[in-house]
C-alpha positions in Angstrom: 0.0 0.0 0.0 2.9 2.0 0.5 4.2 1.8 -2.6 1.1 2.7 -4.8 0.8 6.0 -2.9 4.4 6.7 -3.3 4.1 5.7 -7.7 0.8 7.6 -7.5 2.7 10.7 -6.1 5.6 10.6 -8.1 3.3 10.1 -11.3 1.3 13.6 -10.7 4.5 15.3 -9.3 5.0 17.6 -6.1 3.9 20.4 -8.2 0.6 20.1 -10.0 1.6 23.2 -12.2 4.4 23.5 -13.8 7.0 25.6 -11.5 7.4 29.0 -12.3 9.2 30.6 -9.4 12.1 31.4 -12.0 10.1 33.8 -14.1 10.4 36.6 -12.4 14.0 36.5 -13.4 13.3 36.8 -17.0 12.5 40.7 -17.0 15.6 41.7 -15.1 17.8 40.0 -17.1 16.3 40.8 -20.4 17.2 44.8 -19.3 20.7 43.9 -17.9 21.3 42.4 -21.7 19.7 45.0 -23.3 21.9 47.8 -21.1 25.0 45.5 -21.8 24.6 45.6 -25.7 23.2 49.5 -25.1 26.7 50.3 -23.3 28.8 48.5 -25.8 26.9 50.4 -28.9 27.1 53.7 -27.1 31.2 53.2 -25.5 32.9 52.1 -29.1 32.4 55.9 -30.3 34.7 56.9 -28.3 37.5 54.6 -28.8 39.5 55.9 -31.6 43.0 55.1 -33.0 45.8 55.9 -30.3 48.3 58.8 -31.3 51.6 57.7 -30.6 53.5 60.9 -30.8 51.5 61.9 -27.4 51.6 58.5 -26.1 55.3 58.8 -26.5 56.1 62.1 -24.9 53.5 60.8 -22.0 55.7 57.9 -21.3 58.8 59.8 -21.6 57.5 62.4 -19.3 56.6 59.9 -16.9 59.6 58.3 -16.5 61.8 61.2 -16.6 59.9 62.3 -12.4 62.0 61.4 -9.5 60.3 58.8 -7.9 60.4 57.8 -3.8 62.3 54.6 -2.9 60.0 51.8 -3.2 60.1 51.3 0.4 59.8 53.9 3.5 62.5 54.0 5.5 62.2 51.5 8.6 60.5 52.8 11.5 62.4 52.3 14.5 62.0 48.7 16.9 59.7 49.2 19.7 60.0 46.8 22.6 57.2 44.3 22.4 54.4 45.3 25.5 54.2 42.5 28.6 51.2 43.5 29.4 51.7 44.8 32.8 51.6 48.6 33.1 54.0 50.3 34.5 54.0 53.7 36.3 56.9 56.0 35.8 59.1 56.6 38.6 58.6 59.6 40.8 61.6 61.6 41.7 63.0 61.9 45.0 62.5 66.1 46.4 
């Protein structure tokens, strides 16, 4: 008896209807695909052949600045805290 309840289940499914929780994900990513290809249309216009006289003179410009070490200088070794704090002592009047 078990059985046929469990075949007659499975036969008409969990879900009587065909599940559509996913659908609501169709309109968002129809307008993210649509703002993609929008985006790509809109940002080629602006990309144009590269002059290399400028690009030249840029990079020569740029390498020509004095540059800081790669590294700051070391900051001095503090002596690792115990813990324990200790009051300074007082002088004798």
């Amino acid at each position: 008896m078990g059985r046929r309840a469990l075949t007659r289940q499975d036969a008409t499914g969990a879900y009587p209807r065909g599940v559509e929780i996913l659908l609501w994900l169709v309109p968002p990513v129809l307008v993210t695909a649509a703002a993609m290809c929008w985006v790509g249309w809109v940002g080629r216009e602006g990309r144009g052949e590269v002059d290399r006289d400028v690009a030249a003179r840029r990079l020569a410009r740029a390498l020509q600045h004095e540059r800081p070490g790669r590294y700051a200088a070391p900051t001095p070794e503090r002596d690792r805290s115990t813990g324990v704090a200790v009051r300074p002592s007082r002088r004798a009047s």
